[in-house]
MIVOVEX-108405 format. One line per field, with one value per residue (C-alpha): residue number from 1; residue in one letter; chain; x, y, z. Coordinates in nm, 4 decimals, padded with zeros to 6 digits, always signed. Each point is the difference from the previous one (the first is absolute). Last residue first. Layout:
<sites>
n = (NUM | ...)
res = (A | ...)
chain = (A | ...)
X = (X | ...)
Y = (Y | ...)
Z = (Z | ...)
</sites>
This chain:
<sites>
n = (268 | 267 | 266 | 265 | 264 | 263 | 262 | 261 | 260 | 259 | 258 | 257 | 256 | 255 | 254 | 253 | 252 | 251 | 250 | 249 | 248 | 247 | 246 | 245 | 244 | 243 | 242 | 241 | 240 | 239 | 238 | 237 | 236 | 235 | 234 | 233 | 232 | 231 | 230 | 229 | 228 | 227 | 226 | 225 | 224 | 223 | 222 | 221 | 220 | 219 | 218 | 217 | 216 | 215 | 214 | 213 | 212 | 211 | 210 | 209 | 208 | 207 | 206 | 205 | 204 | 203 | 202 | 201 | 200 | 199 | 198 | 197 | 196 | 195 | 194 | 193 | 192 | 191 | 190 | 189 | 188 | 187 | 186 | 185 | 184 | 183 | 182 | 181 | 180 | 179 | 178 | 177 | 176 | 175 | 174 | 173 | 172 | 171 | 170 | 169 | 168 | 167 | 166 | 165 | 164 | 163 | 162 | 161 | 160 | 159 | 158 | 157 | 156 | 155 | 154 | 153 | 152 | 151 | 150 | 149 | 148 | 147 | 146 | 145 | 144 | 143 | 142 | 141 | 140 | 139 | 138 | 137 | 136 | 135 | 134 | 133 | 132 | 131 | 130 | 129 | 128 | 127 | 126 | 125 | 124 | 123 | 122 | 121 | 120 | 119 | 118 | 117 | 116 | 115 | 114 | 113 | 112 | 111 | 110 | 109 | 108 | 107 | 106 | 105 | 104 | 103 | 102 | 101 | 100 | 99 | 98 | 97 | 96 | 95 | 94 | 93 | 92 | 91 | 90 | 89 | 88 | 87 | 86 | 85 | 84 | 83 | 82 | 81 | 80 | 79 | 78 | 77 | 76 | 75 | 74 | 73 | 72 | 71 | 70 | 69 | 68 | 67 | 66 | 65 | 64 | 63 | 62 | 61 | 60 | 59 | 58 | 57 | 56 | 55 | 54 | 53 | 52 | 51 | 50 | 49 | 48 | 47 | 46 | 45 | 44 | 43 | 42 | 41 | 40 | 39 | 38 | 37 | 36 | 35 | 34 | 33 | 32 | 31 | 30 | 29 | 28 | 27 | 26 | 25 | 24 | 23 | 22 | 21 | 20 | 19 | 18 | 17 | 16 | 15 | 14 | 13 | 12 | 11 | 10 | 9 | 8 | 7 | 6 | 5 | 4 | 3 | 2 | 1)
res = (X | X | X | X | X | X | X | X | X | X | X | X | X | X | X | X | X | X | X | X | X | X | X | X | X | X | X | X | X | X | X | X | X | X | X | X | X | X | X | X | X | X | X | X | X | X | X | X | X | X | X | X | X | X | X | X | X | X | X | X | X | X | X | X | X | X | X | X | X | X | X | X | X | X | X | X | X | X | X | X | X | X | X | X | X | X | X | X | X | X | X | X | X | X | X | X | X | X | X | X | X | X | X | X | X | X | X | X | X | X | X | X | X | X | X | X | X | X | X | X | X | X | X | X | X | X | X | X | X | X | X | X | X | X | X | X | X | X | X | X | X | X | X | X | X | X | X | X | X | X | X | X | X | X | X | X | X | X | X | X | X | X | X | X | X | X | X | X | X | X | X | X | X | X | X | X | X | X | X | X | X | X | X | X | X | X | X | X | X | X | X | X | X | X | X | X | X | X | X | X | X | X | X | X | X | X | X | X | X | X | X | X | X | X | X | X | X | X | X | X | X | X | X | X | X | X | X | X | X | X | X | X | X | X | X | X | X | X | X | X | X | X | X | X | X | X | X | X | X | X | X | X | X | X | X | X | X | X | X | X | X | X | X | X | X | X | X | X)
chain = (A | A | A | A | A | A | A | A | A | A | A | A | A | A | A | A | A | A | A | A | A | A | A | A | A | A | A | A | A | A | A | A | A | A | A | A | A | A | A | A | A | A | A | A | A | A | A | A | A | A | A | A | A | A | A | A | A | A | A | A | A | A | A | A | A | A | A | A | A | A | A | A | A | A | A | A | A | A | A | A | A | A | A | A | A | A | A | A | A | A | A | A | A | A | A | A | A | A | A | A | A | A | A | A | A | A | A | A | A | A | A | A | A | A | A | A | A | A | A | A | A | A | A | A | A | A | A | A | A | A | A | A | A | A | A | A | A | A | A | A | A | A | A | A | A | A | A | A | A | A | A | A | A | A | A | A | A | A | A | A | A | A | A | A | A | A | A | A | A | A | A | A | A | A | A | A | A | A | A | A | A | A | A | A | A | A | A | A | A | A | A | A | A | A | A | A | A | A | A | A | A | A | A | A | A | A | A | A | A | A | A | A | A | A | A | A | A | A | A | A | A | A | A | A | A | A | A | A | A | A | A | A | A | A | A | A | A | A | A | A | A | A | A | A | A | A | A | A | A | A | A | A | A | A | A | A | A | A | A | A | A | A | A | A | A | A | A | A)
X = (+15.4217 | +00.2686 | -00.1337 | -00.1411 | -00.3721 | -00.1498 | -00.3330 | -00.1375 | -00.1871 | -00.1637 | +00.1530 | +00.2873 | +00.3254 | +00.1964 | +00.0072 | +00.1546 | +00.2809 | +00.0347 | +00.2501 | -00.0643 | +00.2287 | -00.0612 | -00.1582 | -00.2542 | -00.3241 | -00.3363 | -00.1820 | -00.2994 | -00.2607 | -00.0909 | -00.3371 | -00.1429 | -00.0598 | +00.3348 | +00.0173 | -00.1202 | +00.3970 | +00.1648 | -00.1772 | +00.0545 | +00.3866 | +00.0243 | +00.2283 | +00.2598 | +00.3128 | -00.1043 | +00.2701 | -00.0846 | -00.3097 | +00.0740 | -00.3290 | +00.0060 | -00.2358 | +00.0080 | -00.3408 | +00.1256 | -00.3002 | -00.0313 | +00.3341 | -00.0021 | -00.3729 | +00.2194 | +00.2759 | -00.2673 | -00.2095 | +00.3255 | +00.1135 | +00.3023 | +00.3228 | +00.1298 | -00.3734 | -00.1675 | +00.3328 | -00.1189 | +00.2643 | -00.0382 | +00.1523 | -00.1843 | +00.0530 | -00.2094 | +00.0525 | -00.1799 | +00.0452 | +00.2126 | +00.0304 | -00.3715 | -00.1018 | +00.2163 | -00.1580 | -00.3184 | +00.0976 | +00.1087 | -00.0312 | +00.2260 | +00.3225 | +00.1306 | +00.3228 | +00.0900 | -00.2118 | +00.0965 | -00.1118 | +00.0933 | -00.1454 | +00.0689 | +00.1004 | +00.2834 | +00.1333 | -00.1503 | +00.0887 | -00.1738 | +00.1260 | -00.2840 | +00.2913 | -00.0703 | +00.1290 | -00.1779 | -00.1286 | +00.0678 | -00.3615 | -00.1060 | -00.3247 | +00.0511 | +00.2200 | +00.1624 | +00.3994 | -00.0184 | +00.0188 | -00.2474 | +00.0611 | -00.1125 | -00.0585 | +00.2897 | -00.0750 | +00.3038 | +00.1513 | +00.1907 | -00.0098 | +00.1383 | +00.2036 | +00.3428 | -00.0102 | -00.1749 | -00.0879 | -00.2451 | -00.0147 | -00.1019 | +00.0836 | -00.2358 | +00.2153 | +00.0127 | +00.3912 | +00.0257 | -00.2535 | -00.1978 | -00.0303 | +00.3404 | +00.1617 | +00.2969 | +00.1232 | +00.3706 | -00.0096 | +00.3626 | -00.0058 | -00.1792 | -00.2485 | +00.0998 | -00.2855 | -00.2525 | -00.3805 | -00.3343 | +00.0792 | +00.1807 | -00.3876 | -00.1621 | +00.2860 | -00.0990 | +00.2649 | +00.0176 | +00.2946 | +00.1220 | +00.2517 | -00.0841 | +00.2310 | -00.2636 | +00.0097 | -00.3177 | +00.1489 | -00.1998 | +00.2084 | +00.1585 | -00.2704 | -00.1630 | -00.3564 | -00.0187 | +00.3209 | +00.0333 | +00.2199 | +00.0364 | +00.1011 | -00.2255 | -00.2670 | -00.0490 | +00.0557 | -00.1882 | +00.0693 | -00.2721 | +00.0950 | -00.3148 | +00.0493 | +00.1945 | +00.1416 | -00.3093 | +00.1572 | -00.1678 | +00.1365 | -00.0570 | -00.0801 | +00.1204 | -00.1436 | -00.3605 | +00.2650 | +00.3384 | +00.1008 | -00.1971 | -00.3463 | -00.1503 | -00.3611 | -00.2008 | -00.2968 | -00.3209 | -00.2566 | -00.3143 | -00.2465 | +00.1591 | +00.2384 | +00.3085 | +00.0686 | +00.3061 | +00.0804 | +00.3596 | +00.1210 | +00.2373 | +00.1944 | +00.1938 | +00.3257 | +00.3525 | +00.2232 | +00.1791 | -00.1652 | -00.2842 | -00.1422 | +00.0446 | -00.2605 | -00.2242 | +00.0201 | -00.0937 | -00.2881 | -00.1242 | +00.0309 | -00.1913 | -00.2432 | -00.0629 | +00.0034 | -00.2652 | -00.2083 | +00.0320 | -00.0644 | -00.3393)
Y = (+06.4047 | -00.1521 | -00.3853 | +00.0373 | +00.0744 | -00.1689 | +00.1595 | -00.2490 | -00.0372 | -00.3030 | -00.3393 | +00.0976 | +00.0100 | -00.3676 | -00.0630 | +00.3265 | -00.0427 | +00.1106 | -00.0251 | +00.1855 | +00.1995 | +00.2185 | -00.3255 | +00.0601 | +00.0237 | +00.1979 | -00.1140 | +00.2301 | -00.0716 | +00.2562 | +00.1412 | +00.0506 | +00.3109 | +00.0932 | +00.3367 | -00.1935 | -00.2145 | +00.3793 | +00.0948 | -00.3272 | -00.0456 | +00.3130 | +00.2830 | +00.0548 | +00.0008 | -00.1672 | +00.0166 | -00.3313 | -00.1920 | -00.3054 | -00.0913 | -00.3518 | -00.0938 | +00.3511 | +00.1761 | +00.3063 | +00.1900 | -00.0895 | +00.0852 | +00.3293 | +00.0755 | -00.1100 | +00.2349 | +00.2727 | -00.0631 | -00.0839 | +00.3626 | +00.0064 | +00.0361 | +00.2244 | -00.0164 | -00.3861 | -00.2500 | -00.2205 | -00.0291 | -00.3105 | -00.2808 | -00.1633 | -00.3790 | -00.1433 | +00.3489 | +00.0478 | +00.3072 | +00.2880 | +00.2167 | -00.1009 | +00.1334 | +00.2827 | +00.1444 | -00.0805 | +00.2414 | -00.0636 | +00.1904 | +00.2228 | -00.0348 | -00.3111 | -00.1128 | -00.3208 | -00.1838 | -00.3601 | -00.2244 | -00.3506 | -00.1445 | -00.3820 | -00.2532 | -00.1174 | +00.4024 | +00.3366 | +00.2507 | +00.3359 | +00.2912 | +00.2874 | +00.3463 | +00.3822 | +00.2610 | -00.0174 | +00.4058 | +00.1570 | +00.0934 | +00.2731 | +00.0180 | -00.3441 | +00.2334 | -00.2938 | +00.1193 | +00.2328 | -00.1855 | -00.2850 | -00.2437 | -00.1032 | -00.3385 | -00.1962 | -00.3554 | -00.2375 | -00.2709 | -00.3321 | -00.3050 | -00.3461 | -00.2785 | +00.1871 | +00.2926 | +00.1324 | +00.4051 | +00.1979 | +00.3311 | +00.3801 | +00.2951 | +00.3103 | +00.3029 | +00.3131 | +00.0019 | -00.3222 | -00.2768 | -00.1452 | -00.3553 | -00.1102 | -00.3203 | -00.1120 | -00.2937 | -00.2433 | +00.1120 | +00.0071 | +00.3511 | -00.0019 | +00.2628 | +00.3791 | +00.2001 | -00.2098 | -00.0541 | -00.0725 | +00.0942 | +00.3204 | +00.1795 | -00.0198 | -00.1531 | -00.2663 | -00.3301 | -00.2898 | -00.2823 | -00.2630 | -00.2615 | +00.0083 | -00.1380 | -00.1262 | +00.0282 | +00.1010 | +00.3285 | +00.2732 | +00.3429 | -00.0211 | +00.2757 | -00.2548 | +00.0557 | -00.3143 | -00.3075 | -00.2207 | -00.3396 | -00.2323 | -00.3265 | -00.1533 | -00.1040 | +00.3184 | +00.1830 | +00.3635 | +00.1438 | +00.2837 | +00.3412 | +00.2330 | +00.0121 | -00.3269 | -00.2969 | -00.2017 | -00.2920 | -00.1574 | -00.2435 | -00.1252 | -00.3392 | -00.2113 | +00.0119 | +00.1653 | +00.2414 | -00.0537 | -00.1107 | +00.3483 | -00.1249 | +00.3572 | +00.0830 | +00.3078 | +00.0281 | +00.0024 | +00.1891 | -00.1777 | +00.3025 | +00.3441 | +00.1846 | -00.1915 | +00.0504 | -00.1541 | -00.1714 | -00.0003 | -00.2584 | -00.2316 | +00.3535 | +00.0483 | -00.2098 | +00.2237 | +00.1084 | -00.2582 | +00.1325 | -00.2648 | +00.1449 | +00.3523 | -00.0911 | -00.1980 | +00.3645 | +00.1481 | -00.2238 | +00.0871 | +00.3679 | +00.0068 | -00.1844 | +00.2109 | +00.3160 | -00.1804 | -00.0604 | +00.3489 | +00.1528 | -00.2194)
Z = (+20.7918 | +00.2459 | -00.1295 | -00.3299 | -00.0450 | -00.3173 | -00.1645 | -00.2003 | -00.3476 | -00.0284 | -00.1582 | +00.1770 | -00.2432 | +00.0984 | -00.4576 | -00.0589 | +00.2516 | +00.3659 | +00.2925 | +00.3140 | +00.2799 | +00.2908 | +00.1994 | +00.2221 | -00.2505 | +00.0258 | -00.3602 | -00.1038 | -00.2396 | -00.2095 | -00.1694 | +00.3679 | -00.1513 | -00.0008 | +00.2144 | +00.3072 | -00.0636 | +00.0441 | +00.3158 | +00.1510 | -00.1098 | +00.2598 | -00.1122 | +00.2691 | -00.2213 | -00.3669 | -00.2249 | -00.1255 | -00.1083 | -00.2395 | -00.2022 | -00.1704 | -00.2880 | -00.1345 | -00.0552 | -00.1858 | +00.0992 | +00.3282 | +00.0814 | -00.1792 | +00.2182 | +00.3271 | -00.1015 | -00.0394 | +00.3363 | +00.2008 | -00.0846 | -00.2722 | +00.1648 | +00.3027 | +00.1717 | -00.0498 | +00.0537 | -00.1749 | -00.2834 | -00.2287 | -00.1424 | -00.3090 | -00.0811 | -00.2675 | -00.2342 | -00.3483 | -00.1962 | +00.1794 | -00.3351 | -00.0812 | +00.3929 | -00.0010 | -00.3359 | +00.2097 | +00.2854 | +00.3017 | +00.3204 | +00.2049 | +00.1778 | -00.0606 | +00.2061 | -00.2097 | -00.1163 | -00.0443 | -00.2325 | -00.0807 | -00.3150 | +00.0130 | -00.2730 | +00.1761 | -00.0037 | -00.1179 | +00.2592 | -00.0392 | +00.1773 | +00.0976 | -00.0498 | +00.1487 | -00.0983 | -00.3187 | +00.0205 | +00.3487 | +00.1583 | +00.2052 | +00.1070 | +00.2352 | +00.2287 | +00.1870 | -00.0269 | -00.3245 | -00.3551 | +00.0992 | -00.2319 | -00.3576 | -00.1390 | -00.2421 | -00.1008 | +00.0420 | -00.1513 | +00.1142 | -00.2047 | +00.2256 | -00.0824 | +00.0158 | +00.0042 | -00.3116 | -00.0722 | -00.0150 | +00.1905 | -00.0885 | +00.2593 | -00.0832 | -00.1701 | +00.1727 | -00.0353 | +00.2013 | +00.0571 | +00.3695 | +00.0355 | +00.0556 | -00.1052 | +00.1206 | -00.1640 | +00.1025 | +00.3597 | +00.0778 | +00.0158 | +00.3099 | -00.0467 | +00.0707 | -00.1045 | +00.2139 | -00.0451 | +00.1830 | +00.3309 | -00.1186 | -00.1127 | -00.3110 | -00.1662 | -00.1642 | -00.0159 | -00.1806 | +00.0947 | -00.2278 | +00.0948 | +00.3528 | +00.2744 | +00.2333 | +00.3966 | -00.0060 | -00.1963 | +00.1668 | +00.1198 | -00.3087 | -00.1599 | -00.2334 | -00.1503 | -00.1269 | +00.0831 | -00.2901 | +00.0090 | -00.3042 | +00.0812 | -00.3631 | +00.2153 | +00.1002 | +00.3580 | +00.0776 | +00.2890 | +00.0887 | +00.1438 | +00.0765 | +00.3785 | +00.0559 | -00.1256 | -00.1114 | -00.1590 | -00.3683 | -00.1628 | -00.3396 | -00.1197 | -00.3310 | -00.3420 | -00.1300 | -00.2103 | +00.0161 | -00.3495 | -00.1506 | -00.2657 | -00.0507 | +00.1520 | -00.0596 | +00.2397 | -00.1459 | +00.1181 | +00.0012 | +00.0273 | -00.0338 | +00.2677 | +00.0052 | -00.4224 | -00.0842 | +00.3284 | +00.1188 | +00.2460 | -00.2654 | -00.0423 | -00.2881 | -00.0443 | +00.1088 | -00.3273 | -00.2035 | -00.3464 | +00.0286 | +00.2894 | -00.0890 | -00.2820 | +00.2273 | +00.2132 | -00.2579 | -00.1383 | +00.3778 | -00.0568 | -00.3023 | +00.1224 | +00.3262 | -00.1829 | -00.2449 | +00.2989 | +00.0663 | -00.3122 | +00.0180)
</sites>
């Protein structure tokens, strides 16, 4: 019950900080995830259920994310991936230099990092834009690939709440979640996802996350020489899957597949 009343508390927050100017809470949070009929908080923003979003595989764990509203997000950006896409908003983590940069261009108008300073874990919200962006800190292997050792929050799972949609995207997750990540997380249609079995999570953790966040669309990245086979066995035939040969899709809430699918991008 203190939990529930955590979550409460921190929603009327957030409706509070709303009202003062400061970003809207999250349209993708559910109060209590783990009991029967959770019920997902929804506030009335302009963009929501409006327009399409874009979605461009770019390489290793760097998605391009377009709105409807011209904003352009790069995830886990190192400037090695752009897609030939200025982004407006890049996220970084910075398990190793593929997934981040210290010297972005400075033209970049948000750089968000996943990792905090002083000790402290990094905390996002903030409006660009049409779209919500947060994040939900995990920890990260502290020493190279010594899962024993683990660096508190130094790791960030970005949430993009845009058109009605709940974009997720993991980041480089080290170990399993746990139900406080779950309620922080809340609902996500879109999820993107490292498969890469050995420097992330192994296949048969990040496919039990997948399974238990159920997203309508599943984007694999970071995936080297990990066979789509071995991770689509790990479903329980609970996924379709969706081979395409374009890099690119366009989405909105009303296009979601009707079951939940597992889309591979072209260069995935």
């Amino acid at each position: 019950m203190k939990w529930i009343a955590g979550c409460v508390a921190l929603l009327l927050s957030a409706f509070t900080a709303s009202a003062q100017g400061k970003p809207p809470p999250s349209e993708c949070l559910a109060m209590a995830q783990s009991l029967p009929r959770a019920t997902f908080v929804s506030f009335s923003r302009a963009a929501a259920a409006k327009g399409e979003v874009t979605i461009t595989y770019a390489g290793h764990s760097t998605y391009i994310i377009e709105t409807a509203g011209n904003v352009t997000i790069a995830t886990d950006f190192s400037g090695a991936y752009t897609a030939g896409k200025a982004p407006d908003v890049v996220t970084m983590n910075r398990a190793h230099s593929t997934h981040y940069t210290l010297n972005p261009d400075p033209r970049i108008a948000h750089v968000l990092r996943g990792w905090g300073e002083d000790g402290k874990p990094a905390h996002h919200a903030l409006n660009v834009g049409d779209v919500l962006i947060r994040n939900v800190t995990t920890d990260i292997r502290a020493f190279r690939f010594d899962s024993e050792a683990l660096q508190k929050d130094g790791n960030s799972i970005f949430i993009f709440e845009v058109a009605g949609l709940c974009i997720g995207h993991l980041g480089h997750l080290h170990h399993p979640l746990d139900e406080t990540h779950y309620a922080a997380i809340g609902r996500l249609d879109i999820v993107m996802v490292p498969i890469d079995g050995t420097y992330t999570l192994s296949l048969d953790g990040m496919s039990e996350i997948t399974r238990r966040l159920r997203s309508s669309i599943v984007l694999p990245m970071h995936r080297f020489a990990t066979p789509l086979s071995d991770f689509m066995a790990r479903m329980n035939g609970q996924f379709e899957m969706d081979i395409r040969t374009e890099r690119s899709f366009s989405v909105s809430r009303d296009t979601l597949p009707r079951k939940p699918t597992i889309i591979i991008l072209d260069g995935v």
